[in-house]
N, C-alpha and C positions, 0 to 999 in steps of 0.2 A: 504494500500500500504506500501511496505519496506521502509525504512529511507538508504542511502547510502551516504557515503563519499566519493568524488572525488576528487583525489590528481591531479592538474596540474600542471607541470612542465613548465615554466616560465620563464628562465633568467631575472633580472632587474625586477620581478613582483612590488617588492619594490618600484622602483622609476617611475609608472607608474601614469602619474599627473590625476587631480581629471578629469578631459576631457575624458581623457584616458579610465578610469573604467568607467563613465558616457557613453560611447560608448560601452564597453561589456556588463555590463546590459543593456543597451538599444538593444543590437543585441539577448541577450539569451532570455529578456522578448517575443521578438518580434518571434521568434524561437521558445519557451516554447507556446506561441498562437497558432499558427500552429499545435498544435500535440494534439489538443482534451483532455487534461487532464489527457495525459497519463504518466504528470512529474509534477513538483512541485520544485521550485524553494525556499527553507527556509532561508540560509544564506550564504555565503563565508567570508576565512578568508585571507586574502593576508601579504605573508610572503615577504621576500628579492627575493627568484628566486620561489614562487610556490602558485597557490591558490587552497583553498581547499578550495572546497564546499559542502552544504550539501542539499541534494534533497529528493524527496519523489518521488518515479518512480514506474511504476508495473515491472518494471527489470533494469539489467542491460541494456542489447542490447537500449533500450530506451532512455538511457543516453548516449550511445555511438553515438546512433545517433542524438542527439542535438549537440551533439561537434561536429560531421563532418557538419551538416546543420549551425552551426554558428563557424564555424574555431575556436572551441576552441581546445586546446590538452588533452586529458586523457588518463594521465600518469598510474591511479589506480582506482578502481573503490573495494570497500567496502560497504559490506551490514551491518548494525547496528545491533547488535543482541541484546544492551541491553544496558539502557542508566542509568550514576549513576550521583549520583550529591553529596552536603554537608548533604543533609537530606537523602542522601542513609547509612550515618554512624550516623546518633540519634538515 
C-alpha cells in the first residue's frame, strides 16, 4: 500500500489539550476499525493551526473518507514517492 501525507488545517491545532487529541485518536482508531484495512494509521504531527498525518491507504479516496466518517478536515492529501533520511547521505 502507498505511504501519504495528510495536511489538516486546524486553527488553535497547537493549543488543543492532551483530552482533546486523546478524543481524535480515539474517534480515527475507532473509524480506521471500520474500514477493513483499507488505511493504516503510522503517525501525526501537530503544529500551531494544522496536523499532518501520515497513513498507509490503498488510495487516496480512502483517506478522504475516514475524514468525512470521523469529522476530520483534509486540507491535502500527498502520496510519498520516496522517503530519505541521514543515512540517505553516507
Amino acid at each position: 500500500m502507498p505511504r501519504y501525507l495528510i495536511e489538516r488545517e486546524l486553527p488553535g491545532a497547537g493549543k488543543l489539550s492532551a483530552d482533546e487529541l486523546h478524543g481524535i485518536a480515539k474517534k480515527s482508531n475507532e473509524v480506521l476499525a471500520g474500514m477493513g484495512g483499507r488505511a493504516h494509521w503510522v503517525e501525526s504531527y501537530v503544529t500551531d493551526d494544522a496536523i499532518t498525518c501520515v497513513y498507509i491507504a490503498d488510495n487516496p479516496d480512502v483517506l478522504r473518507e475516514h475524514g468525512a466518517a470521523g469529522g476530520f478536515p483534509v486540507t491535502n492529501i500527498r502520496e510519498v514517492g520516496t522517503v530519505i533520511d541521514p543515512l540517505t547521505g553516507s
